[in-house]
C-alpha positions as CSV (number, residue, x, y, z in Angstrom):
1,X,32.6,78.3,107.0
2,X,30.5,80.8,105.5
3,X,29.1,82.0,108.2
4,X,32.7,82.4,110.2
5,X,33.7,84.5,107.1
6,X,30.8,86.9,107.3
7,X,30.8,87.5,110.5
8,X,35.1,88.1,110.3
9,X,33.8,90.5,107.0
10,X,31.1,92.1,109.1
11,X,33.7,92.7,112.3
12,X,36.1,94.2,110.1
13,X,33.3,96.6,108.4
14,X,32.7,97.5,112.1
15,X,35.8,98.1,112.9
16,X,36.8,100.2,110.1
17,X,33.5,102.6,110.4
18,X,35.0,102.8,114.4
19,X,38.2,104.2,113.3
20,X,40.3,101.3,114.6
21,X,43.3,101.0,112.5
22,X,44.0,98.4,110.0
23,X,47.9,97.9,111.2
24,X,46.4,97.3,114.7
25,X,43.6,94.8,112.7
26,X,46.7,93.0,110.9
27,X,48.2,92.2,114.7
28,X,45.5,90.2,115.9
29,X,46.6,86.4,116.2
30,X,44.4,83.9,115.0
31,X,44.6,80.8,116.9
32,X,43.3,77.2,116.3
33,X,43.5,75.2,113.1
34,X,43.7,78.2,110.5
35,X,46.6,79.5,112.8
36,X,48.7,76.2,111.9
37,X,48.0,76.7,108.1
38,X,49.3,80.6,107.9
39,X,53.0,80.1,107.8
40,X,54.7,83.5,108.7
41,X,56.4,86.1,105.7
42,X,59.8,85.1,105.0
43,X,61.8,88.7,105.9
44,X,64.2,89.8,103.1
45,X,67.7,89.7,104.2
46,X,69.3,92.8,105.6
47,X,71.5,94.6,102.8
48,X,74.5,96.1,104.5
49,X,75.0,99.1,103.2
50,X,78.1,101.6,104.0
51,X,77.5,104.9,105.3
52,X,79.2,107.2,102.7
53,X,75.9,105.0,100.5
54,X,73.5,106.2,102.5
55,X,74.7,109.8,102.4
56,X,75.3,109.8,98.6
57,X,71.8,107.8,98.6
58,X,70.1,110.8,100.9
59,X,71.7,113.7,99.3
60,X,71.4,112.4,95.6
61,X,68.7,115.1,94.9
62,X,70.2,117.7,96.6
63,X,72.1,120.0,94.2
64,X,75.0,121.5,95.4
65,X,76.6,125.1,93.6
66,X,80.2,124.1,93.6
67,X,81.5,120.6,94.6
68,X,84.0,121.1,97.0
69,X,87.9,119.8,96.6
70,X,88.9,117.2,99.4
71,X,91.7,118.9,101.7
72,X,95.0,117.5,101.3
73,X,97.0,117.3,104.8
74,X,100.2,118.9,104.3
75,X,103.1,117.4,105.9
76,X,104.5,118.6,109.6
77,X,107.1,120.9,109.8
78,X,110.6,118.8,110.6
79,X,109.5,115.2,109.7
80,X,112.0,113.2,108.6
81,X,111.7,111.0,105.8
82,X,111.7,107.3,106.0
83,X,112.5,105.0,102.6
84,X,110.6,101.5,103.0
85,X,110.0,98.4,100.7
86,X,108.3,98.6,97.4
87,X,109.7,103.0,96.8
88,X,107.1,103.4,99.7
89,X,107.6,106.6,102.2
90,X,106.5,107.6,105.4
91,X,107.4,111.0,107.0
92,X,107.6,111.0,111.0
93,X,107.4,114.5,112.8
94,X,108.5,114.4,116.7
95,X,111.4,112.9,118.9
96,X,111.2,109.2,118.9
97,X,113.9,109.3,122.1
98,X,111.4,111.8,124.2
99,X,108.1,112.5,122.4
100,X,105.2,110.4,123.9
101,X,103.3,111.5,120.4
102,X,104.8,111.5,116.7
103,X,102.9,112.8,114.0
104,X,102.9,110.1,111.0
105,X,102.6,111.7,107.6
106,X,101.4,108.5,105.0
107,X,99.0,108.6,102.1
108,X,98.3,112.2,102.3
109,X,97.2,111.8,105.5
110,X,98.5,113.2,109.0
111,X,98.2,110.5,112.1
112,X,98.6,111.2,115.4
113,X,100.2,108.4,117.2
114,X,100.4,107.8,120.9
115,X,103.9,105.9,122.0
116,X,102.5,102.5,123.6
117,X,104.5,100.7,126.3
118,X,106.5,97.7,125.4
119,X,108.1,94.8,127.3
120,X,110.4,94.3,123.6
121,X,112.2,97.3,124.0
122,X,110.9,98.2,120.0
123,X,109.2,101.7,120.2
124,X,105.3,101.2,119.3
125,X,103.1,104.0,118.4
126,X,99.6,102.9,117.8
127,X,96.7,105.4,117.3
128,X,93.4,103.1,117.7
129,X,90.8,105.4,116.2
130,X,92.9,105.1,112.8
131,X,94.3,101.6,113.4
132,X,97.8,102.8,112.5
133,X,100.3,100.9,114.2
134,X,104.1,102.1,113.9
135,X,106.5,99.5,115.6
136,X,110.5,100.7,115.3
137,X,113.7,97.9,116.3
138,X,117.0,99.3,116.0
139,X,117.0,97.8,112.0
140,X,114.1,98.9,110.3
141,X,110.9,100.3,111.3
142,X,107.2,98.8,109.8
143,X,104.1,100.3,109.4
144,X,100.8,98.5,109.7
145,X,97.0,98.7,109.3
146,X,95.0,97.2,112.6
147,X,91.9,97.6,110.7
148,X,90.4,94.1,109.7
149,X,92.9,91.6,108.7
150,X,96.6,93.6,110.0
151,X,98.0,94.0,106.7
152,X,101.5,96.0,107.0
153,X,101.3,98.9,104.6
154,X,105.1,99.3,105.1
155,X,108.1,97.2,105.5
156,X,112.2,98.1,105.9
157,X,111.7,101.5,106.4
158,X,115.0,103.0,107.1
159,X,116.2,106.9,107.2
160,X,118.8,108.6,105.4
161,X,121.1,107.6,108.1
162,X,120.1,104.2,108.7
163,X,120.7,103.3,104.8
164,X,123.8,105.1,104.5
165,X,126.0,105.0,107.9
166,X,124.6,101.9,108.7
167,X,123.4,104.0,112.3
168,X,120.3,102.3,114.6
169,X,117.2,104.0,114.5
170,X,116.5,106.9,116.8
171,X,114.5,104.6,119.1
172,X,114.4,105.2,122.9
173,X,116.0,101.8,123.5
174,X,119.2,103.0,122.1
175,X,119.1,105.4,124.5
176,X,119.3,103.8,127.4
177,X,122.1,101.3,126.4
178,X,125.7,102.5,128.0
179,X,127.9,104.0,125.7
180,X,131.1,101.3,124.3
């Protein structure tokens, strides 16, 4: 055994005076009887980190002159306002009846949403980027998040008209019944 260890000491002596690197050393298998007693390095689990972590991680000793102020979106010109559950509101810009894209003003945040084809007759709007969903019926309209586990950020939703003359909402199926 001591002979098998000087010569392994006196190979990597020879190696190391050759220039031969020591990562490339570490990567040579051993095989036969003192391969079945090295067990392999347990690898540390993966942390999942979020990517606004890593930038605050990489820029943490970067100083910056003046922090700047997040923008607030400011809410399209025309959009009407819509009273929901829980003293919620959502403001929709566009022509439900016509437009193929509304603009959905909720949060503080602007949405673009494209108008989605139904077999219901309910007028869907669903943007897939932001995972905004927008689904209208003649009573109410509902607002919901397609992110993770569809939670509905927005329920009853009604306008001004719909709460107090008891009208249908401005949907396209509404449109295309025949007048009584």
């Amino acid at each position: 055994m001591k002979k098998v260890m000087a010569a392994v000491l006196a190979g990597a002596c020879m190696l190391a005076a050759s220039g031969f690197s020591t990562q490339a050393f570490a990567q040579i298998t051993i095989t036969g009887p003192a391969a079945a007693k090295k067990k392999a390095p347990k690898k540390a689990p993966q942390k999942t980190v979020k990517k606004s972590e890593r930038r605050a991680s990489r820029h943490a000793g970067r100083k910056t002159a003046v922090a700047a102020a997040p923008v607030a979106a400011t809410m399209p010109a025309g959009a009407e306002k819509w009273r929901c559950d829980d003293n919620a509101n959502l403001f929709l810009a566009g022509d439900m009846k016509r437009d193929q894209i509304l603009t959905l003003f909720w949060d503080g945040r602007n949405y673009k949403l494209p108008r989605v084809p139904t077999t219901t007759g309910a007028d869907r709007f669903y943007d897939p980027a932001s995972g905004m969903d927008l689904v209208v019926i003649p009573v109410k309209a509902m607002l919901f998040n397609d992110r993770g586990d569809r939670t509905r950020l927005a329920d009853e939703c009604k306008t001004t008209a719909m709460l107090e003359q008891n009208a249908p909402a401005p949907t396209q199926a509404n449109e295309l019944l025949p007048n009584k």
